[in-house]
C-alpha positions in Angstrom: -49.5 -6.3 -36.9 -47.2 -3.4 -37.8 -48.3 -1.0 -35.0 -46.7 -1.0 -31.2 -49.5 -0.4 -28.7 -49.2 2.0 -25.5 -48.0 0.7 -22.5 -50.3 1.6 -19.5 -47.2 2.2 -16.7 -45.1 4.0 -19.1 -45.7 6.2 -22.2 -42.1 6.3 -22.9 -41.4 3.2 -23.5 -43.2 3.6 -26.8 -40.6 2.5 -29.9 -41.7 4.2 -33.1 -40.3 1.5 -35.5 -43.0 -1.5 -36.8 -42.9 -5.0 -35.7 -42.6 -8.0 -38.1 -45.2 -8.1 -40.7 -44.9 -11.5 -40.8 -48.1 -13.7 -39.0 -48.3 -15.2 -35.7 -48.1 -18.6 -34.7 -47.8 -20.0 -31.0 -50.7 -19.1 -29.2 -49.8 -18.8 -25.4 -52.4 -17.9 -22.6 -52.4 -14.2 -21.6 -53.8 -13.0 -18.0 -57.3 -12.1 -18.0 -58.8 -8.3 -18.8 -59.0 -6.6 -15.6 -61.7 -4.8 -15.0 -59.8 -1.3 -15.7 -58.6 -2.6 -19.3 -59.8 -2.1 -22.6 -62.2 -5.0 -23.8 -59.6 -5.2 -27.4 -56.7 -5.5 -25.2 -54.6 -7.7 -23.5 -52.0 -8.2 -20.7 -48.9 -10.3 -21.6 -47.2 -11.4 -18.8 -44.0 -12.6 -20.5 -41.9 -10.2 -19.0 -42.4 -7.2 -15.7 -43.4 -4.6 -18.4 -46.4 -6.1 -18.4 -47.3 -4.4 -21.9 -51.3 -4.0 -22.5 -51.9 -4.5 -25.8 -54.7 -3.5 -28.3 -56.0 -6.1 -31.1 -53.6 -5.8 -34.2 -50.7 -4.8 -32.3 -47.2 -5.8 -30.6 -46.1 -5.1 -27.4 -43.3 -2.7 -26.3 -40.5 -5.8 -27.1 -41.8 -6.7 -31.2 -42.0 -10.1 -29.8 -45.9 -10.7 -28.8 -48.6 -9.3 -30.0 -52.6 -9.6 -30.1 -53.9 -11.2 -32.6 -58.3 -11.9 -32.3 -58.1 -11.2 -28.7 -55.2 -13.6 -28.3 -51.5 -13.5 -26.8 -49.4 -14.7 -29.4 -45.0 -15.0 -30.5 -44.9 -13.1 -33.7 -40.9 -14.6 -34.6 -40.8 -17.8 -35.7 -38.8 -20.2 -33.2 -35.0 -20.9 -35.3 -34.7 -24.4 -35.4 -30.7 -25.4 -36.7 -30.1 -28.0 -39.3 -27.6 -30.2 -39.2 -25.4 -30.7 -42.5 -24.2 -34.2 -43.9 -20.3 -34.7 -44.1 -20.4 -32.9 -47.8 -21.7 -30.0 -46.1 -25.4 -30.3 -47.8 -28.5 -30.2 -45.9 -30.2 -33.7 -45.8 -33.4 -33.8 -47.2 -36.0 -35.9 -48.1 -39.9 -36.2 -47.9 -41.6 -33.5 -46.7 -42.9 -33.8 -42.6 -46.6 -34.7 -42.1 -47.9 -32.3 -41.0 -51.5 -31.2 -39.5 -51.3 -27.5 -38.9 -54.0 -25.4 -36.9 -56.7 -23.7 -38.9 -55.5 -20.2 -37.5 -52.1 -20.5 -39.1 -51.9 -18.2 -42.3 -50.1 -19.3 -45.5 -47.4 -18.1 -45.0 -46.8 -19.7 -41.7 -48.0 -23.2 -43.7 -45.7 -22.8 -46.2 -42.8 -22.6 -42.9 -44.1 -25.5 -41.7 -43.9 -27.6 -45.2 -40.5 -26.8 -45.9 -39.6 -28.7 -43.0 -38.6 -31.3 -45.3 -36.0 -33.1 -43.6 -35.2 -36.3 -43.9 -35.0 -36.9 -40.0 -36.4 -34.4 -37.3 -33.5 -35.3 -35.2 -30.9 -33.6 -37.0 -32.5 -30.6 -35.9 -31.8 -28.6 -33.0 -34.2 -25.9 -31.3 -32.6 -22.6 -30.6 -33.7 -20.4 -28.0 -34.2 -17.3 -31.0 -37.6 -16.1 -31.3 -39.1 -18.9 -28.7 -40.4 -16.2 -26.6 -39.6 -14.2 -23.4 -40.8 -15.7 -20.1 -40.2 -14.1 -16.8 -40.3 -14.7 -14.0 -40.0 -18.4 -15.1 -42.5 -19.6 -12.7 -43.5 -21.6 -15.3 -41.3 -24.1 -17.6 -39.3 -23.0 -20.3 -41.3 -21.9 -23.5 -39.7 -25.3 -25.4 -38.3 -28.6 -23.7 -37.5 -30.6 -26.3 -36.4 -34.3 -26.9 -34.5 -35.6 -30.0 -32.5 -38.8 -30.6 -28.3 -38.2 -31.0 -25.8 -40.5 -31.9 -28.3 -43.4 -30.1 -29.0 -41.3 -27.2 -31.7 -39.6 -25.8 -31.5 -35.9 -25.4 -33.5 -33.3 -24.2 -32.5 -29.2 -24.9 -34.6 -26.8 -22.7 -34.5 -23.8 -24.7 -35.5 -19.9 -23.5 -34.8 -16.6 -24.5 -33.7 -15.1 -21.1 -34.1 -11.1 -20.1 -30.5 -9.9 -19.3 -29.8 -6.8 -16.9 -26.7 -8.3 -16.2 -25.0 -8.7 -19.5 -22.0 -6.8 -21.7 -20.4 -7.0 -24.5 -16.7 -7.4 -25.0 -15.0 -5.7 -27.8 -11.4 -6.6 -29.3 -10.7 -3.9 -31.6 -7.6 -4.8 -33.8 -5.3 -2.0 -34.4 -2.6 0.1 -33.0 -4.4 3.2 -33.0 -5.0 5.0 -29.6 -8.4 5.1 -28.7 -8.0 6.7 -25.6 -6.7 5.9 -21.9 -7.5 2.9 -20.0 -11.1 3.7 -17.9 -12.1 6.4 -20.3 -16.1 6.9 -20.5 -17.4 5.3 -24.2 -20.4 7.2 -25.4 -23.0 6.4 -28.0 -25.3 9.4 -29.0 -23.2 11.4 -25.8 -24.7 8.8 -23.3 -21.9 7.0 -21.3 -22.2 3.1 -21.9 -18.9 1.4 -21.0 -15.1 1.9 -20.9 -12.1 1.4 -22.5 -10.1 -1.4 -20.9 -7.1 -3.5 -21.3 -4.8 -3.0 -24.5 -4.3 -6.7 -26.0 -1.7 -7.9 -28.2 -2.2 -5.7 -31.3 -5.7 -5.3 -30.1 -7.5 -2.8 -28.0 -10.6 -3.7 -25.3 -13.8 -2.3 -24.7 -16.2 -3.1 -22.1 -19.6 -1.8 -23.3 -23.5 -2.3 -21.4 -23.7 -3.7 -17.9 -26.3 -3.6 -15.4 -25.1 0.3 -14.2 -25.4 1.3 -17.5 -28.7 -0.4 -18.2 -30.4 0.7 -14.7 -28.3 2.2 -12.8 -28.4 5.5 -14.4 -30.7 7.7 -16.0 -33.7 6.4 -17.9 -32.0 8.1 -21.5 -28.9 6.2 -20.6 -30.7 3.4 -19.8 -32.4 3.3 -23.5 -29.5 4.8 -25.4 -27.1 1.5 -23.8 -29.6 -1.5 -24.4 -30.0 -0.1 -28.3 -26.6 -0.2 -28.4 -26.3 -3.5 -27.2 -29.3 -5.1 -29.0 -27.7 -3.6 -32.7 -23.9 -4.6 -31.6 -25.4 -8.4 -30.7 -27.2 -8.0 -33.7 -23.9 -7.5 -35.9 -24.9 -3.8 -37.0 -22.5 -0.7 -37.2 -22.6 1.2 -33.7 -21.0 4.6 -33.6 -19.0 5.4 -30.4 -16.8 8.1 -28.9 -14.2 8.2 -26.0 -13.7 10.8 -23.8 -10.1 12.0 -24.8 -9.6 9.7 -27.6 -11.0 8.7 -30.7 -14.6 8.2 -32.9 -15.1 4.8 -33.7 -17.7 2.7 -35.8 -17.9 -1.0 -34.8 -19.1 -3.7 -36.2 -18.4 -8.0 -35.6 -16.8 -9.4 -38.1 -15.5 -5.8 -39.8 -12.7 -3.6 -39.8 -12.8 -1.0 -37.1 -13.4 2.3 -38.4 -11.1 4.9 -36.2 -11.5 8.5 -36.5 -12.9 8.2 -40.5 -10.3 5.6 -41.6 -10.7 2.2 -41.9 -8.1 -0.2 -40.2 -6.6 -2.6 -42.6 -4.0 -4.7 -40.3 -3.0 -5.2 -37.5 0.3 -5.8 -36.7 2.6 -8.7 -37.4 4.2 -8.8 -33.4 5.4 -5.7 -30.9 8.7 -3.9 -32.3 11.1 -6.6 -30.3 8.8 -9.7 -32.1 9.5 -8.3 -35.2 13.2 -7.7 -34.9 13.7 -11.7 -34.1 10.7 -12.1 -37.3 12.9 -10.6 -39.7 16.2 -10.6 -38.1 18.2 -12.5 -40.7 15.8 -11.6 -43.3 17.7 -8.2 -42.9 21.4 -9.4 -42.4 24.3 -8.3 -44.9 21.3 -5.6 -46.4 21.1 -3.1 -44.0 23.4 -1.7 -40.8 20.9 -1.0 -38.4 16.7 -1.7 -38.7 14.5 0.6 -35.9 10.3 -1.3 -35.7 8.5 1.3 -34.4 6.2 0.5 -31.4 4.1 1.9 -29.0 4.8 -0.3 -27.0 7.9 -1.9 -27.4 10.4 -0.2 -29.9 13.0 -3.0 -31.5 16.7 -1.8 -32.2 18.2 -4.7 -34.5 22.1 -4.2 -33.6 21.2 -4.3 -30.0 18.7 -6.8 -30.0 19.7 -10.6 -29.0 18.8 -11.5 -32.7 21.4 -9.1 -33.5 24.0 -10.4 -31.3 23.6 -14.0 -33.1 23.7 -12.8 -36.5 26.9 -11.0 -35.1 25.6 -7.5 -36.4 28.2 -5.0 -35.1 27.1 -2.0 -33.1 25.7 1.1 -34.9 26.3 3.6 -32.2 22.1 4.6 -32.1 20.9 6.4 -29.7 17.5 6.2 -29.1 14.6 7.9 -26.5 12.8 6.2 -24.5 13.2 3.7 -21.8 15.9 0.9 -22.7 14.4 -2.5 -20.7 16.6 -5.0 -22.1 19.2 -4.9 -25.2 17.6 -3.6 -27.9 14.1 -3.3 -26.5 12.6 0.1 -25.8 9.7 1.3 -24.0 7.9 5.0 -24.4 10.1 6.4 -27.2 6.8 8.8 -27.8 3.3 9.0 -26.9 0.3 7.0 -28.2 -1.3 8.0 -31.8 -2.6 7.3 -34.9 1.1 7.4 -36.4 4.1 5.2 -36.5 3.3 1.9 -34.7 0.1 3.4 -32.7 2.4 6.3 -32.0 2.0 9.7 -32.1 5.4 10.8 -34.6 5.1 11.3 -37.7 8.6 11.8 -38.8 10.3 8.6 -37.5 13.7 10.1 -37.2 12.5 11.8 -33.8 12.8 8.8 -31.6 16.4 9.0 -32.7 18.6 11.1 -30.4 21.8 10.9 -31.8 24.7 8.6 -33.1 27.9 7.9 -31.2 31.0 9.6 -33.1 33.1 6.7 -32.1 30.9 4.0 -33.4 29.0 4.9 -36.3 30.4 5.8 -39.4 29.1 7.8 -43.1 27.1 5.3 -45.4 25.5 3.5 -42.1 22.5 1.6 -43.7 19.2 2.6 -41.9 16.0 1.3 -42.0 12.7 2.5 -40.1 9.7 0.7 -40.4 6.2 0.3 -38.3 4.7 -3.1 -36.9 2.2 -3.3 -40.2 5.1 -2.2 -42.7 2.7 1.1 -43.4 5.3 3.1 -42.4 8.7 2.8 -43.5 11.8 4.5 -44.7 15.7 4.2 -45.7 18.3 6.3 -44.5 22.2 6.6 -44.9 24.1 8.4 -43.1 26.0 11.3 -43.8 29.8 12.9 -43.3 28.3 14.3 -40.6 26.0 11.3 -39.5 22.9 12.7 -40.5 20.3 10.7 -41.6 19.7 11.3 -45.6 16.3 9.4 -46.6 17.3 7.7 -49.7 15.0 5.8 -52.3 14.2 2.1 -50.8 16.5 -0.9 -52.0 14.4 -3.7 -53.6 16.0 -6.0 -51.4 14.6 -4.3 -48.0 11.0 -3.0 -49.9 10.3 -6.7 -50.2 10.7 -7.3 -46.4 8.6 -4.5 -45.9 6.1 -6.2 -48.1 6.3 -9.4 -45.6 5.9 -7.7 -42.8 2.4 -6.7 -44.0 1.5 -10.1 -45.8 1.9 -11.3 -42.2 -0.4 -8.7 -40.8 -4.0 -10.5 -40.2 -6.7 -8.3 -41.4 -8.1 -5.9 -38.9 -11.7 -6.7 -37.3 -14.1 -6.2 -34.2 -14.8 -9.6 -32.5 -18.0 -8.9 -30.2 -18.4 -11.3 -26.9 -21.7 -11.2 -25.4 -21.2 -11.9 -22.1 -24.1 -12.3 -19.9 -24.9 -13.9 -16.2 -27.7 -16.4 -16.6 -28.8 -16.6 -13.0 -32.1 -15.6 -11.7 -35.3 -17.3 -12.6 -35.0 -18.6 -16.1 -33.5 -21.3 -14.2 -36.8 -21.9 -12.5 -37.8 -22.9 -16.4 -35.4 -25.8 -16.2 -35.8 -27.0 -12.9 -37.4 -27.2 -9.6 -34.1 -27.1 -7.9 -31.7 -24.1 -9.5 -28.7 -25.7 -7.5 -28.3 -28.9 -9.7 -28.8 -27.2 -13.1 -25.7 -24.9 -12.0 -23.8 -28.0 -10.6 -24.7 -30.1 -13.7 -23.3 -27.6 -16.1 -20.5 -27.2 -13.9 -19.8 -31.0 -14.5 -20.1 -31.3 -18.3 -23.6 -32.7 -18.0 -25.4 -30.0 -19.4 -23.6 -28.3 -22.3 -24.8 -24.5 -22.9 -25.1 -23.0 -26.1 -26.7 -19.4 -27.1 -28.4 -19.7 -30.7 -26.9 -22.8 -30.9 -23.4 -21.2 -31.0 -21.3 -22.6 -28.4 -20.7 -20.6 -25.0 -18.1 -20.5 -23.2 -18.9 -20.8 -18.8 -17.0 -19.0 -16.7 -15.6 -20.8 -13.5 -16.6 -19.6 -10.0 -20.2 -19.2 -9.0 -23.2 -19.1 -11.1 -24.1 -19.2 -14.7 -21.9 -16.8 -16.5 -21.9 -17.1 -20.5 -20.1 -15.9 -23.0 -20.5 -16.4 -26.8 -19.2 -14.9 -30.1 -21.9 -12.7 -31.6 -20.5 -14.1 -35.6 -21.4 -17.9 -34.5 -24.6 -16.5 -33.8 -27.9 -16.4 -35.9 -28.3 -12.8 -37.3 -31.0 -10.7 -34.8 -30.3 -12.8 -32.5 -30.8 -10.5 -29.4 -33.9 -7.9 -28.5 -35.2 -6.3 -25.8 -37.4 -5.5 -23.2 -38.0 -2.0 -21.8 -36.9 -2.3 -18.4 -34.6 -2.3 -20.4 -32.9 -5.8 -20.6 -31.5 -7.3 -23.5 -33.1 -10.7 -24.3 -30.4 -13.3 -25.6 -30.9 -16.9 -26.8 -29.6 -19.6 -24.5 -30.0 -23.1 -24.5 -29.4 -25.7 -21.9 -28.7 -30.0 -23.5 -28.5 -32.6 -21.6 -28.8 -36.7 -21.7 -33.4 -37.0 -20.4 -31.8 -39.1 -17.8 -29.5 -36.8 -16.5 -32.5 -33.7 -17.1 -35.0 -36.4 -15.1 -32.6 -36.8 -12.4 -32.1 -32.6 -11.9 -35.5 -32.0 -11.0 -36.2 -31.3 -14.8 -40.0 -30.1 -16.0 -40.4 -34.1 -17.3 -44.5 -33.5 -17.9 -43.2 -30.3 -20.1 -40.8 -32.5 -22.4 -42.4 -32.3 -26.0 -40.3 -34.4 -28.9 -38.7 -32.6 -31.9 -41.0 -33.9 -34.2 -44.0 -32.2 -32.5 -42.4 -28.8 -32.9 -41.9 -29.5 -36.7 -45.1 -30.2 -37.1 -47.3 -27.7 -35.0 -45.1 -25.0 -34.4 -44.4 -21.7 -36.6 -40.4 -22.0 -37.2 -37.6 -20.9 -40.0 -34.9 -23.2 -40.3 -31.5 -22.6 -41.1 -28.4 -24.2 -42.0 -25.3 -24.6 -39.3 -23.2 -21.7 -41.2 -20.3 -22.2 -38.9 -18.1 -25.0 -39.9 -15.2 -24.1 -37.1 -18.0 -24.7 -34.4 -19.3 -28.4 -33.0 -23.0 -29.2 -33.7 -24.6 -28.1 -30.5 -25.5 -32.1 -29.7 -22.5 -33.1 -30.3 -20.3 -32.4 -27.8 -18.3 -35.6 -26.7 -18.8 -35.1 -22.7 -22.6 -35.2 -23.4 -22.6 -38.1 -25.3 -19.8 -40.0 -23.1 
């Protein structure tokens, strides 16, 4: 299948990219031909798009197609292995396995490397088990596996998200622009720029108003932004009054054509009481440029211990307390996330009475990129002078203490509606359950954080997660893994889809899946959180 088919209620939902090439493997029961459809079509009903779809072709999402007049998943389910304490997969003999005529070799040769020594150290993941909505119906995989002497049970779904983000944490000191500016990608508006962070600045990209509350272009142009952020691909984005960014999880933040490399050891004031008697008896007076907060050694409390005398500096800006300044200059991709240039321009003068001809001066920025040495003069007049070995090495530490710069990406999404319908009869308990510690929630088997207060609200880091991770449906709606474990008691006892429950083993064996290693050695085994197993 390499061809997308039209859509019957919407010609421009047409993608012009191909589909996997790879074979089908789960048949699933599509609706019957209506009397007004093609006789080599077919309807799926796993999502509202409702997507008609001619023989040899996907559907508008890449994720079922029709294959001989059948509705069938064209990914293969991602099934997580569980590594020994060495970190090396266990394996043994092959899985028996009796696989459906219709599977093609290359989905046979999936199926055999399932070689594991024990089906339980496997965990399903809701990547590429297939879209189902409205979940009317159970969830496309309910499946039971043995942990640690206990049974378990993991209902697993890829669920269609209208109202779902992303979270950016950019790290740098750059200005991207001003708190609530519009983001753009390809001139369509698809978030805002939020909160600065510690060293760190905040972007809240997608959402429900992006993906359907506007225009049907902005609609599209913010769920392909989404789906290749999730997907840990380079996005290009602009802000209205600030900068050009490329972003990407897990890699340096690209602002305005050049790459960040640090970000910043602490705020001007942090730095000062860092380095404080790093610099004592070698210099007179140290400045650590700041957008934020501007440190002034002499004056600073670190200062006063180390009993540096006064220097007579005066400085612009806004003193808040002794030796910290706020605003000495505006935001920028100079100094500190400033907007100077020359670093003596935050300086407004020296006190005649104070300072004195030879005064030792160093100016540096929160990442040590910017720095400079300064005596002063007969007149006191700041003479740049070559750097003293003593005071480059400091320099040096302030950027060997610098963490590299990088884009963490959040997806954050509210798992409400009816995909709980695919885990229950009764909505209320699953919510309650979770609530409680006896469901734990993962998204690709990477673990999610819930939000307190009402509902189901998830949040996961995008690295943790299995790469392409996250599509789409043209409504548009991004459609994210997620993954609900819990003791078969406890699943029984909320109302669960018992007749549904199908053991680990049986997927192995009869359904089309890849496996791959847990890759993240940081994050728990998705069964093996201790309040499920208490």
């Amino acid at each position: 299948m390499t061809e997308h088919t039209k859509i019957d209620h919407s010609m421009d939902n047409l993608d012009a990219s191909t589909s996997s090439t790879s074979g089908p493997t789960v048949l699933e029961k599509s609706k019957p031909r209506s009397e007004k459809m093609a006789t080599n079509k077919v309807e799926c009903n796993a999502c509202p798009v409702l997507c008609q779809i001619t023989e040899g072709r996907t559907g508008a999402c890449d994720r079922w197609g029709n294959q001989e007049g059948q509705l069938v998943r064209i990914d293969p389910v991602v099934l997580m292995r569980r590594l020994d304490d060495s970190g090396q997969a266990v394996r043994a003999e092959p899985v028996a396995c009796e696989a459906p005529d219709s599977l093609t070799a290359l989905e046979m040769h999936d199926i055999a490397d399932a070689d594991v020594k024990d089906a339980n150290s496997l965990f399903v993941t809701g990547v590429g088990s297939g879209t189902t909505y409205p979940d009317y119906k159970p969830a496309p995989f309910i499946v039971s596996s043995r942990q640690q002497g206990v049974d378990m049970v993991t209902v697993v779904t890829e669920g269609i998200f209208s109202y779902c983000s992303f979270k950016v944490k950019i790290d740098t000191d750059r200005y991207l622009g001003p708190e609530q500016s519009n983001v753009r990608f390809k001139g369509e508006i698809v978030g805002h720029v939020t909160t600065a962070e510690y060293g760190s600045q905040m972007l809240s990209l997608g959402g429900v108003h992006h993906l359907t509350g506007g225009s049907k272009k902005e609609g599209r142009f913010t769920c392909d932004m989404m789906m290749a952020l999730g997907n840990k691909q380079a996005v290009e984005l602009s802000i209205d009054g600030g900068a050009q960014l490329v972003v990407q999880a897990g890699k340096a933040p690209i602002v305005d054509g050049v790459e960040e490399k640090r970000m910043r050891v602490g705020c001007g004031s942090a730095t000062i009481g860092i380095f404080a008697k790093q610099w004592w008896s070698h210099v007179d007076e140290v400045i650590v440029v700041d957008d934020h907060i501007t440190g002034v050694l002499s004056e600073h409390q670190a200062g006063k211990c180390l009993d540096i005398p006064p220097s007579g500096i005066k400085m612009k800006g806004r003193k808040s307390t002794p030796g910290r300044y706020f605003q000495v200059a505006n935001p920028g991709n100079g100094w500190g996330g400033t907007d100077i240039t020359d670093a003596l321009t935050i300086i407004e003068g020296w006190d005649a009475d104070v300072a004195w001809p030879g005064l030792r001066l160093l100016i540096t920025s929160t990442t040590g990129e910017h720095a400079e040495y300064y005596e002063l003069d007969d007149q006191l007049t700041p003479q740049r002078k070559p750097m003293p070995e003593v005071l480059q090495k400091t320099v040096d530490r302030i950027g060997e203490n610098c963490e590299p710069s990088m884009c963490s990406v959040m997806f954050l999404g509210g798992a409400g509606g009816s995909l709980r319908a695919g885990v229950t009869e009764n909505p209320i308990w699953l919510t309650n359950s979770i609530k409680t510690a006896l469901v734990n929630v993962t998204c690709g088997g990477a673990p999610a954080y819930v939000w307190s207060g009402g509902g189901i609200t998830v949040m996961v880091d995008v690295l943790r997660m299995p790469d392409n991770s996250f599509g789409y449906v043209p409504t548009p709606a991004i459609v994210a893994p997620i993954e609900f474990s819990m003791k078969l008691d406890d699943y029984i006892r909320l109302g669960g889809h018992a007749d549904a429950v199908r053991k680990i083993e049986d997927v192995v064996q009869h359904d089309r899946h890849r496996i791959i290693d847990w890759f993240d050695p940081t994050s728990p085994w998705a069964l093996g959180h201790k309040p499920m197993l208490a």
